[in-house]
Each structure stands twice: as structure tokens, then as C-alpha cells.
C-alpha positions as CSV (number, residue, x, y, z in Angstrom):
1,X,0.0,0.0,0.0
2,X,1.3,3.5,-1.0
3,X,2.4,5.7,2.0
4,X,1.3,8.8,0.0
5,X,-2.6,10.3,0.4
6,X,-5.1,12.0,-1.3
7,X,-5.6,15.2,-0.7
8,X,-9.6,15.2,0.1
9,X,-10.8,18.2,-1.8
10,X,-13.3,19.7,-3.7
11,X,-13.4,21.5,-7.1
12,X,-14.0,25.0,-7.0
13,X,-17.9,26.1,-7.0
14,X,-18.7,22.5,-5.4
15,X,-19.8,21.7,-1.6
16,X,-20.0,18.7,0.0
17,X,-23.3,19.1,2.4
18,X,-22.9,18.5,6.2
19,X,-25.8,17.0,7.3
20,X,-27.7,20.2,9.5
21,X,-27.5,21.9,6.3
22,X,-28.9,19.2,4.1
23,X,-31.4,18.0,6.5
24,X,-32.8,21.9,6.1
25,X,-32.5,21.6,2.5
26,X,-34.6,18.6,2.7
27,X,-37.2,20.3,4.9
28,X,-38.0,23.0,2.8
29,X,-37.8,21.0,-0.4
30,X,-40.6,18.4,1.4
31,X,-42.8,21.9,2.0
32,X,-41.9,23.3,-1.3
33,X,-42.8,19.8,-2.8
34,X,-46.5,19.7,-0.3
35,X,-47.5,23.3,-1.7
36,X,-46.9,22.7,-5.0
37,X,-48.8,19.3,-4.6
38,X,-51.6,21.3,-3.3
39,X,-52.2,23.3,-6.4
40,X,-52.3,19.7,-8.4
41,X,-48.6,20.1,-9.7
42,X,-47.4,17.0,-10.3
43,X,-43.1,16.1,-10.1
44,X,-41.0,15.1,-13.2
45,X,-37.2,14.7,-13.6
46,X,-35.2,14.6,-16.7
47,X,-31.3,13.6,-17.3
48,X,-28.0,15.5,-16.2
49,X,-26.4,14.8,-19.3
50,X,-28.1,16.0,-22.3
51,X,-26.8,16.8,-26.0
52,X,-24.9,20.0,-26.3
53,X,-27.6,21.0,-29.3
54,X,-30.6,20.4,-26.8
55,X,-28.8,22.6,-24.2
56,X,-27.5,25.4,-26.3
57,X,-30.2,25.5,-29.7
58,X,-28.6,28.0,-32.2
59,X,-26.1,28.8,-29.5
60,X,-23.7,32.1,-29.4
61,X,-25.2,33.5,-25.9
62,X,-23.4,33.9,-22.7
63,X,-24.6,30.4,-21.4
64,X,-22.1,28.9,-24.0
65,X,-19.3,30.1,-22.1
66,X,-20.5,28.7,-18.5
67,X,-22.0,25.3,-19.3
68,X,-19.7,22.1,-18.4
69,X,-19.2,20.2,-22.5
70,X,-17.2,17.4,-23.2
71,X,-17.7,14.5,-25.6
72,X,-18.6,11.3,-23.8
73,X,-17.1,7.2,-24.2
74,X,-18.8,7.1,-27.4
75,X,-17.7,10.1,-29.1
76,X,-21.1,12.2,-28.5
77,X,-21.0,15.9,-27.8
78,X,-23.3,16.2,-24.4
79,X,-23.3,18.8,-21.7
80,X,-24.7,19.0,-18.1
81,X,-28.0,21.0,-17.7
82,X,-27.5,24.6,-16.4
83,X,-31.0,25.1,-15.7
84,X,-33.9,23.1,-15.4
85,X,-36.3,24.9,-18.3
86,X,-34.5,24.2,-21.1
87,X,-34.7,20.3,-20.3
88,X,-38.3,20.8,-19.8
89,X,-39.2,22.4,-23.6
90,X,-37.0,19.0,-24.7
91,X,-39.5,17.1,-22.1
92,X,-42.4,18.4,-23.2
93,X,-41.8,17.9,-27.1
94,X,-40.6,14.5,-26.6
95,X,-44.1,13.1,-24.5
96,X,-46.5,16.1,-25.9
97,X,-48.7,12.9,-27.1
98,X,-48.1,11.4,-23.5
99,X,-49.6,14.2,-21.4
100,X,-52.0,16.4,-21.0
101,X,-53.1,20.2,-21.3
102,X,-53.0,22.4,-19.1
103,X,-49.8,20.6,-17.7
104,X,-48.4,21.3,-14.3
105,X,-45.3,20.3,-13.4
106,X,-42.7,21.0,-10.5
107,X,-38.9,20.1,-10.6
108,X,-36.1,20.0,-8.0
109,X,-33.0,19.0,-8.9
110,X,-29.5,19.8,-9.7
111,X,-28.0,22.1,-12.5
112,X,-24.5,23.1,-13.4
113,X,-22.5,26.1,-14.4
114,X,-19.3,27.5,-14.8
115,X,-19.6,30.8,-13.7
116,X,-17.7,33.0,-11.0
117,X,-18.7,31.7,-7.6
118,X,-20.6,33.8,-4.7
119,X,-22.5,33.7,-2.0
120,X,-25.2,31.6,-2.4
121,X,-24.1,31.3,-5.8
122,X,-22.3,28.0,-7.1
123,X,-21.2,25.9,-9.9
124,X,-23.4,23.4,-8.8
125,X,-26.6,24.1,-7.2
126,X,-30.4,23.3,-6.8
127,X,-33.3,24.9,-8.2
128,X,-37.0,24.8,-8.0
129,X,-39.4,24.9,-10.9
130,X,-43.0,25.1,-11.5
131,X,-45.0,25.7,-14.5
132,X,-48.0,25.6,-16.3
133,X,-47.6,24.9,-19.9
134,X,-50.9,24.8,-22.5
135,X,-53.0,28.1,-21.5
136,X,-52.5,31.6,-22.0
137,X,-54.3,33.1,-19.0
138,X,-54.7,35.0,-16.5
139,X,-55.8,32.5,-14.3
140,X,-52.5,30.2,-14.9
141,X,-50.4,33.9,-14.4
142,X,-52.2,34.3,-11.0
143,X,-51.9,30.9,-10.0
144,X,-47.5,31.2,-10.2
145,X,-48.0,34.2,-8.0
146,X,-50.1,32.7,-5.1
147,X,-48.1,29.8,-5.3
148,X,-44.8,32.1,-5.0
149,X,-46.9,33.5,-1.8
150,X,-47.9,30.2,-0.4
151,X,-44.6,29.1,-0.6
152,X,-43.1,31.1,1.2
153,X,-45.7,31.1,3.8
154,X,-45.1,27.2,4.3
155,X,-41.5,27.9,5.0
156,X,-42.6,30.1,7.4
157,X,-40.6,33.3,5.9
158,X,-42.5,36.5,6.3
159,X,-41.4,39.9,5.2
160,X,-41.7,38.5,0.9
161,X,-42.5,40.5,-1.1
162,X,-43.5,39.6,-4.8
163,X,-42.4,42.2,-7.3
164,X,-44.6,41.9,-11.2
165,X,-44.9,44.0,-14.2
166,X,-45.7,42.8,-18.2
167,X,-42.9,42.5,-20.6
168,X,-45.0,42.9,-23.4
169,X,-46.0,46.2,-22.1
170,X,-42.5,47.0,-21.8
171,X,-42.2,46.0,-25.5
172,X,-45.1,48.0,-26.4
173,X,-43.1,51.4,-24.6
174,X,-40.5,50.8,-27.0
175,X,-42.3,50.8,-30.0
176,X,-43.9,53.8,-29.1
177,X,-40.9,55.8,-28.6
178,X,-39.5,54.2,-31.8
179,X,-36.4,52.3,-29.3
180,X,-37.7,48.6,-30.3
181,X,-34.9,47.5,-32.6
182,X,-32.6,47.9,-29.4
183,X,-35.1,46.2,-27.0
184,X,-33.6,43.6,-26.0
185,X,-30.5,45.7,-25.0
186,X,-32.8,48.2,-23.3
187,X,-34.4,45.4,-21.5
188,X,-31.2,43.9,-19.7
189,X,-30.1,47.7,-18.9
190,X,-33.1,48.3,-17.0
191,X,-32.7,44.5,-15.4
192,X,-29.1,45.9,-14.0
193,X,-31.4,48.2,-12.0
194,X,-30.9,47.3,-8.3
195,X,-27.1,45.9,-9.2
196,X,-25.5,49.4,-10.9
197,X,-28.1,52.3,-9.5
198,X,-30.7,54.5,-11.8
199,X,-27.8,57.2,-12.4
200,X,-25.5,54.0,-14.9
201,X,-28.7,53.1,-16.1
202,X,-29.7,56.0,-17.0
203,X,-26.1,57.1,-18.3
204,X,-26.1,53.5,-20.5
205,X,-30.0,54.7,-22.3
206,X,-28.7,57.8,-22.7
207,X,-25.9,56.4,-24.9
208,X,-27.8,53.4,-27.1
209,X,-31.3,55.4,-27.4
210,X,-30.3,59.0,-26.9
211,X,-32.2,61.5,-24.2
212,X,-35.5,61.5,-25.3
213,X,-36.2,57.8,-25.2
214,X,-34.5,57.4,-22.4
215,X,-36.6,59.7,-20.3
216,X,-39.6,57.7,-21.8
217,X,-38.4,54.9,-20.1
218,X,-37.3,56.2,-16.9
219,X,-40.6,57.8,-16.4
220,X,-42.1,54.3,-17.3
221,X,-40.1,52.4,-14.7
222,X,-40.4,55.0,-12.1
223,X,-44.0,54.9,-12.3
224,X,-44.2,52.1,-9.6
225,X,-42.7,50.1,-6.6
226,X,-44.1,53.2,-4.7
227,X,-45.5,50.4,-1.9
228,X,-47.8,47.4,-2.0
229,X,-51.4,47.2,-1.5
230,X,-54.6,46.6,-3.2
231,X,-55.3,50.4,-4.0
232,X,-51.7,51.0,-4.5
233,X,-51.6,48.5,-7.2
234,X,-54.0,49.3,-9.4
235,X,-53.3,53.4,-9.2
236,X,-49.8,52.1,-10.7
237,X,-52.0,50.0,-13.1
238,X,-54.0,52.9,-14.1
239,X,-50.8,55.2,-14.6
240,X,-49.2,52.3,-16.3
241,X,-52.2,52.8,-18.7
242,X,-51.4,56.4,-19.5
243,X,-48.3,56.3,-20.6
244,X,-48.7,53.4,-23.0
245,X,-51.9,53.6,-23.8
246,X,-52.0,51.3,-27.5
247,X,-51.3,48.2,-24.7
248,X,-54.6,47.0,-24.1
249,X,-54.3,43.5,-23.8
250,X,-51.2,43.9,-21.6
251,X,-53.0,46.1,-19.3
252,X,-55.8,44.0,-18.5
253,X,-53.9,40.9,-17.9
254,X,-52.0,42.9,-15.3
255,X,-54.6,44.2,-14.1
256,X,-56.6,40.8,-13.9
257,X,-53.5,39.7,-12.3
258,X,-53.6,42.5,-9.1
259,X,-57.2,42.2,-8.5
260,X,-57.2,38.4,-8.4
261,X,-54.4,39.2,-5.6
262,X,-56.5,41.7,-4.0
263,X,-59.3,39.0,-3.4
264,X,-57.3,36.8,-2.0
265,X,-56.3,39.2,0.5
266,X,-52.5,38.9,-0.9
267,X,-52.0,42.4,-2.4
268,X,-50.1,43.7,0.6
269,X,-47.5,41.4,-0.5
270,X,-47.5,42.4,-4.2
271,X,-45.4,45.5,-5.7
272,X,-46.5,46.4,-9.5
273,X,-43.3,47.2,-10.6
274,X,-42.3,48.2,-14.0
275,X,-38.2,48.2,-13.8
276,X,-39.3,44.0,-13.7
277,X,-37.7,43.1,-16.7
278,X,-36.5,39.6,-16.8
279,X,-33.5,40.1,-19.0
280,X,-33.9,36.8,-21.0
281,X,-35.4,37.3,-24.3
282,X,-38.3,34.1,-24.0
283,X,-40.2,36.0,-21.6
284,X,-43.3,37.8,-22.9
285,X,-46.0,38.5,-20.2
286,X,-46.5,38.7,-16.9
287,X,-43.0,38.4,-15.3
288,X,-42.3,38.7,-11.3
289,X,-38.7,38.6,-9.2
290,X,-38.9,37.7,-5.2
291,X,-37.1,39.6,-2.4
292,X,-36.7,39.2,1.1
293,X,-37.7,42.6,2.9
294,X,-34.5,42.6,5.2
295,X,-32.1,41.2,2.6
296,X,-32.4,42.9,-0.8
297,X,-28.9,42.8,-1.6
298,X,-28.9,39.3,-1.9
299,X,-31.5,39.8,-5.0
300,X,-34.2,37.9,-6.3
301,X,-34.8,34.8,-4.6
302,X,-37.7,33.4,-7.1
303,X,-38.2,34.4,-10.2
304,X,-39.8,33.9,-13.6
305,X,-42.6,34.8,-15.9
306,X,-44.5,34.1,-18.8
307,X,-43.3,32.8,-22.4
308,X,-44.8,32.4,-25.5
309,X,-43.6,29.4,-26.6
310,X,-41.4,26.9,-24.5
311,X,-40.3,24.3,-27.1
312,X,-40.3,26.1,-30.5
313,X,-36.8,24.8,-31.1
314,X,-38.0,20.9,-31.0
315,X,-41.6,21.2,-31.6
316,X,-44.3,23.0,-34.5
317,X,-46.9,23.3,-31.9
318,X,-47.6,26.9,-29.8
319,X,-46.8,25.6,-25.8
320,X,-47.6,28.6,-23.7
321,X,-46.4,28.7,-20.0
322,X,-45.5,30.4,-17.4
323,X,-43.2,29.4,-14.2
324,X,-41.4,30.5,-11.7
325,X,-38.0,29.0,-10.4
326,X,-36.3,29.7,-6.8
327,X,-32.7,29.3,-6.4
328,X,-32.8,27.3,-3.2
329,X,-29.5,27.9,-2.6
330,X,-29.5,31.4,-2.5
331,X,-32.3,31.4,-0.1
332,X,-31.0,29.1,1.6
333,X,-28.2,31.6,2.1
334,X,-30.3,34.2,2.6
335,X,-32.8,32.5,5.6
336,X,-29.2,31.7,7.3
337,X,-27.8,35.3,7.0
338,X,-31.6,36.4,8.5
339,X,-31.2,33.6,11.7
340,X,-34.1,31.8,10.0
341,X,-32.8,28.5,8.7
342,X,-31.9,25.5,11.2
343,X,-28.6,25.0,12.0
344,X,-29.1,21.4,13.9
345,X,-30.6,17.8,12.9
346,X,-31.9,15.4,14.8
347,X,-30.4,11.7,13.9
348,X,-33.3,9.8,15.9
349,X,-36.3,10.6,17.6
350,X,-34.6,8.2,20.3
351,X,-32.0,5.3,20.6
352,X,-32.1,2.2,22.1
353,X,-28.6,1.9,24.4
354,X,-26.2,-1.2,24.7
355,X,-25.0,-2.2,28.1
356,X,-25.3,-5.8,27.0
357,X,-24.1,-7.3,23.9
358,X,-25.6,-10.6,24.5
359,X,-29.2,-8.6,24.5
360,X,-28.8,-7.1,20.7
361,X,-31.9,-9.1,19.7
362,X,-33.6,-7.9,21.9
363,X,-32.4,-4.1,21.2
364,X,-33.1,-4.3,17.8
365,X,-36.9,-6.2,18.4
366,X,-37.5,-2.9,20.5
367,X,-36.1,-0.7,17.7
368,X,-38.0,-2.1,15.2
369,X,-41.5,-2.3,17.3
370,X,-41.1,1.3,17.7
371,X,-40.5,2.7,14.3
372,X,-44.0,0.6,13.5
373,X,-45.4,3.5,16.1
374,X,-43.7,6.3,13.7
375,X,-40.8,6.5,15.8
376,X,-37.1,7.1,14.3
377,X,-34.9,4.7,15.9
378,X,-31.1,4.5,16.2
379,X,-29.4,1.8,18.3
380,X,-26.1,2.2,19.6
381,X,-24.1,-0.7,18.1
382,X,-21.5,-1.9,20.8
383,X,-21.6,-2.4,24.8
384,X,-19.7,0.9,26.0
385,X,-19.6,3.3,29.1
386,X,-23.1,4.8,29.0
387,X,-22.2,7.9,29.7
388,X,-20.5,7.7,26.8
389,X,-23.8,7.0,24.9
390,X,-25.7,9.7,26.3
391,X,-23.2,11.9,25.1
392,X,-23.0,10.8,21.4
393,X,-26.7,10.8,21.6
394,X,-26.8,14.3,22.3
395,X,-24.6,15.7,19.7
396,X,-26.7,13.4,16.9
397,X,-29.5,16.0,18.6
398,X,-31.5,12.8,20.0
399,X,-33.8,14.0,22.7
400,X,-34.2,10.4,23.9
401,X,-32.8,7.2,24.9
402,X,-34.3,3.8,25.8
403,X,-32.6,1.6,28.4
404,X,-33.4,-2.4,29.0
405,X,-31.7,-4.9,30.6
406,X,-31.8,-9.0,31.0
407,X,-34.6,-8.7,33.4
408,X,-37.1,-6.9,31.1
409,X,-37.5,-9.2,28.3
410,X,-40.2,-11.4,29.7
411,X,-42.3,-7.8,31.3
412,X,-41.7,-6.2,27.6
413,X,-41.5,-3.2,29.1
414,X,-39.0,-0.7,28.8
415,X,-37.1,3.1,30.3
416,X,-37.2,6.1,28.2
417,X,-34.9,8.6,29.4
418,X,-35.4,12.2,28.5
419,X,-31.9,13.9,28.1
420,X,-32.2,17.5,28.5
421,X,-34.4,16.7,31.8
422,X,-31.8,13.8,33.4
423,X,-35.3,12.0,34.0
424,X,-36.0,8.2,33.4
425,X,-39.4,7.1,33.1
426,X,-39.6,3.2,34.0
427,X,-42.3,0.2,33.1
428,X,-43.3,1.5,29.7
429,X,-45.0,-0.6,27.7
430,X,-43.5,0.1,23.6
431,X,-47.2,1.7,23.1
432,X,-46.5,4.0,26.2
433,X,-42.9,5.0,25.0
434,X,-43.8,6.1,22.0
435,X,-46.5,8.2,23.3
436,X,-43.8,9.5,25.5
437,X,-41.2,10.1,22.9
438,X,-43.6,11.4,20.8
439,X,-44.4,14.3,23.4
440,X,-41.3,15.0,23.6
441,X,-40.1,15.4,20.1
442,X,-43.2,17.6,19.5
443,X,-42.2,20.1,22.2
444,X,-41.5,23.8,20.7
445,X,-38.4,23.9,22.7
446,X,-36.7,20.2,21.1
């Protein structure tokens, strides 16, 4: 055997995941996964691997640069997913004659890219998408912003509040003030926003669609994200109206969109705000960024909007959608930075201790007659000092422990010990400890 070792590292932009922060990331994907369940979502997956022409289409866009390519065993040119939409046009043109429409979907997994690592920003990372693909309504539009809302709520973060506005109204602007040959350059100006301040923004207008123009837009983003509210929202609405007034349809989705939020009694939580631009040139509608009240340098924390057409590059038939996507690990970053995520697991709801190796059947028959009761069971594997067992059972954060011993076999009963307390509670049937145990892992203090 060589003397020499392995250096046991990571490549940059990678983690590995200790288990108090996965065990959170499995939390809130579980109540991500229940709310989107609720609103009859249903979950798909697709490959890792997919051909580079799948990923990239016609190519020549910044995502060429970041994505992870390489030819595989067999010669063929395949790349890792960067994000999870692009697999999902391939998805839906591949089983179109499979499914149904409307179709609802919802998707958490892993994408890749190669871009300059952050906080809360990696190389490889997890993100969270649900869609609606078939309809072009208001009622699917909606539907993506109460779920963003609900979401949130089941994760039990307050102070979110959901920022909207209409590309195509955006669109419309620039026709108006003849700037629409240079939308799309317009459009990821004004998405730079929040990052480089109004005064570069305005300065970069200035220079690609001179100082008229410019002010047009200015005055068009500036017309909202005055506040949140159910009257505040549709005085934007209404101003929104004025100054591009040839945007009928595009007004009345949005506003379809705020009253259906007023109703619901959500509209506190919902900022009309035109400077919501979406830089990415598939988005067409309705379109809506995420940010956490007391963290809005960390950005938008769910994001997404409304598209014409999701598969037009492997598919001839129209697919309207609209989706949002959350970047779990930059909330996740986020909820830590704001002392809301959990920083501890627990292992075990209890674990059954050895002081006996010749009783391991027995041990393990208690074990396993518990977990039948819902319990989660460890069971400490060797005879060793118990003090020493208490003590690893408190840093795997379980709250209990169960003690027997060759004398309680034939009684079948059993101690549960409750370790932040020092107290033992003797005789206990398996029915009666897991009540116990039970009690105690529900406690808000555990």
C-alpha cells in the first residue's frame, strides 16, 4: 500500500453538504414539494447529461461560455443541464402525445454552471421549478404568483414581497418611442437596476437610445414600486395605462392579475413594478422577481414569468407557459444570514442503548416495534460506558434514549430517558414510550 494520500478536496464552485444543512434543504424542499402538490402540480425529472444541441439550440449566448461540455465514451457531444427549463421544452416535445393540457409540473434538482462563484451562488446548485404549460391566462399567471406567496408562507418566511410587471407592455413602450430595434438591449439595462443604481442606467440609455427615449423609459419604470397594496396596485396599473396607452391586452392581464391578488387578501405582499424586466429574451407577459424585505442585496430569490412558446426549437406546436424558479440555494443563504434557517438535525427521535451485547436481539426487536409507532430509531451498536452514549446521543441532537436490561424481556417493558431533563421514566410498555417520545419530540423547545 502507498504511504502517499489523497488530498480530500473539492473542485471549486462544489460543496459537499454536512448534514444540519442538508437535513434543512430537505425540509424545505418536502414543504416546497407539499405546496406545489396542493395546487395539483405534479413532479417530473429529466437527465444530467443532455446533447450540447438540446442545451444550447442556435447557440452564441453567454450560457455557451458557463455550461460544463465534453464529448462522452462514445464520441457524443453532451453537456450538463444549467438550468432546469430548457430540459423541460426537450421534455415536453418528446411526451407532448403522453400528457395532458394544461400541464403542471414541478422540478427539484440539480444544475450546473461555470460561472464565477458567490455567495449563495455555485457551480453546482439546486433549483425549483413550476410551471404551467398549454393556456395563456390570466388564471395560470395568478396561479404562479399565489403559489410564490404560499410558498413562502409554508417555509414560514415572512417579510416576501413579490415584485410583477408585463414584458409585453415593456415591449409595447418601446415601440412607441421608436427604441424597439434595441429592446432587447434596453431590456437587460433596466434589469441591471438594483445591481449598478438608476444614475448608470440611466447614463447606458442615454448612450444606445439618446435622451428622449431614455426619459420615456425612466418615467415608465419610475411609475411604480411606490408600496404594496390593493389600491396602491392598481393606481400604478391605471398610470401604467397612461403612458402606454396602445397596450390594451397587456393592461388587463396585469390588471386581472392585481385584482385576483387583492381578493385573495395577498395584495399587501404584491409590488407592480415596471423596472421587472427579466433580461432573457423568452419571456413575454406577466414576469415577477422575489425579495426578502430585510435582505435585498442578496436579490431575487424566485423568479420567472410568462413565455410564448417553451419548445419552439424541438416542436411546430404553440406551448404557452408560465413558471417560476427559486434558487434554493440562495435562499438558503439568505434565511441563514436572516437567523431563520436551522442550523441542527436530529439523527433519531430516540435510541435504544447497549450495556449488554448478549441482549442485541432484543435491542433491535425494541427498535423495530417502535418505528412501527412512527418512531425514528437509532441503536447504539457496541456495549460501552453509558455515559458515553448519552453523550453521542446528544450531539446526533437525539432528545431520547431507551434503556433495558436482562430482566425486562419477559415484562416487555421498557425506560425512556429524557436527556435534556436527566429524567427516566420506568415500566413502559412500547405503546407508552412512543407516546412519550412522541411528546417529547413535538415540544417547541426540542
Amino acid at each position: 500500500m502507498s504511504d502517499q494520500t489523497i488530498e480530500p478536496r473539492v473542485l471549486k464552485g462544489f460543496r459537499d453538504i454536512l448534514p444540519w444543512h442538508e437535513a434543512e434543504r430537505q425540509r424545505i424542499m418536502q414543504l416546497l414539494a407539499e405546496t406545489f402538490a396542493r395546487f395539483g402540480f405534479v413532479p417530473i425529472d429529466t437527465p444530467i447529461l443532455e446533447y450540447t444541441e438540446i442545451l444550447l439550440g442556435k447557440g452564441g449566448g453567454e450560457t455557451d461560455k458557463q455550461v460544463f461540455r465534453f464529448d462522452d465514451n462514445g464520441g457524443r457531444d453532451v453537456a450538463m443541464r444549467y438550468d432546469l427549463t430548457v430540459p423541460f421544452a426537450r421534455f415536453m416535445a418528446a411526451h407532448l402525445h403522453e400528457l395532458y393540457l394544461p400541464f403542471k409540473r414541478f422540478h427539484m434538482a440539480k444544475a450546473f454552471r461555470g460561472e464565477n462563484t458567490q455567495r449563495g451562488r455555485y457551480r453546482e446548485f439546486i433549483q425549483c421549478d413550476f410551471d404551467t404549460v398549454g393556456t395563456d391566462s390570466a388564471s395560470a399567471d395568478f396561479e404562479i404568483v399565489l403559489m410564490i406567496d404560499r410558498a413562502f408562507a409554508a417555509m414560514g418566511v415572512n417579510g416576501v414581497h413579490v415584485h410583477l410587471s408585463h414584458r409585453g407592455l415593456f415591449n409595447a413602450l418601446l415601440r412607441a418611442i421608436g427604441a424597439g430595434s434595441n429592446g432587447e438591449e434596453v431590456l437587460r439595462i433596466v434589469d441591471k437596476l438594483r445591481k449598478i443604481g438608476r444614475d448608470r442606467v440611466s447614463s447606458e440609455l442615454d448612450a444606445l437610445i439618446g435622451a428622449e427615449a431614455r426619459d420615456r423609459v425612466l418615467a415608465f419604470v419610475d411609475a411604480g414600486a411606490t408600496g404594496a397594496g390593493r389600491d396602491v396596485n392598481a393606481r400604478i396599473v391605471d398610470e401604467l395605462e397612461r403612458l402606454v396607452p396602445d397596450a390594451g391586452a397587456e393592461i388587463g392581464r396585469l390588471r386581472a392579475v392585481v385584482e385576483c391578488a387583492g381578493a385573495l387578501g395577498i395584495a399587501d405582499r404584491i409590488v407592480v413594478d415596471p423596472s421587472i424586466t427579466r433580461g432573457l429574451d423568452y419571456y413575454t407577459g406577466i414576469v415577477f422577481e422575489t425579495f426578502l424585505d430585510d435582505l435585498p442585496q442578496i436579490g431575487s430569490v424566485c423568479s420567472g414569468g410568462r413565455y410564448d412558446n417553451l419548445a419552439s426549437l424541438y416542436t411546430k406546436e404553440r406551448l404557452p407557459g408560465v413558471g417560476a424558479s427559486i434558487g434554493l440555494d440562495r435562499l438558503m443563504a439568505g434565511l441563514e444570514e436572516l437567523g431563520l434557517a436551522s442550523s441542527s438535525t436530529r439523527a433519531a427521535d430516540t435510541i435504544v442503548l447497549c450495556t449488554d451485547e448478549a441482549l442485541l436481539s432484543r435491542y433491535h426487536a425494541i427498535a423495530d416495534a417502535l418505528r412501527t409507532h412512527g418512531v425514528a430509531v437509532d441503536v447504539y451498536p457496541e456495549a460501552r460506558k453509558i455515559g458515553g452514549q448519552y453523550a453521542l446521543a446528544e450531539k446526533k441532537g437525539i432528545p431520547t434514549a431507551i434503556l433495558t436490561d436482562a430482566d425486562e424481556p419477559e415484562s416487555g417493558r421498557v425506560t425512556v430517558r429524557v436527556l435534556s431533563e436527566r429524567a427516566n421514566h420506568d415500566g413502559l410498555s412500547i405503546d407508552e414510550a412512543a407516546a412519550l417520545i412522541a411528546r417529547v419530540v413535538q415540544e417547541p423547545s426540542r
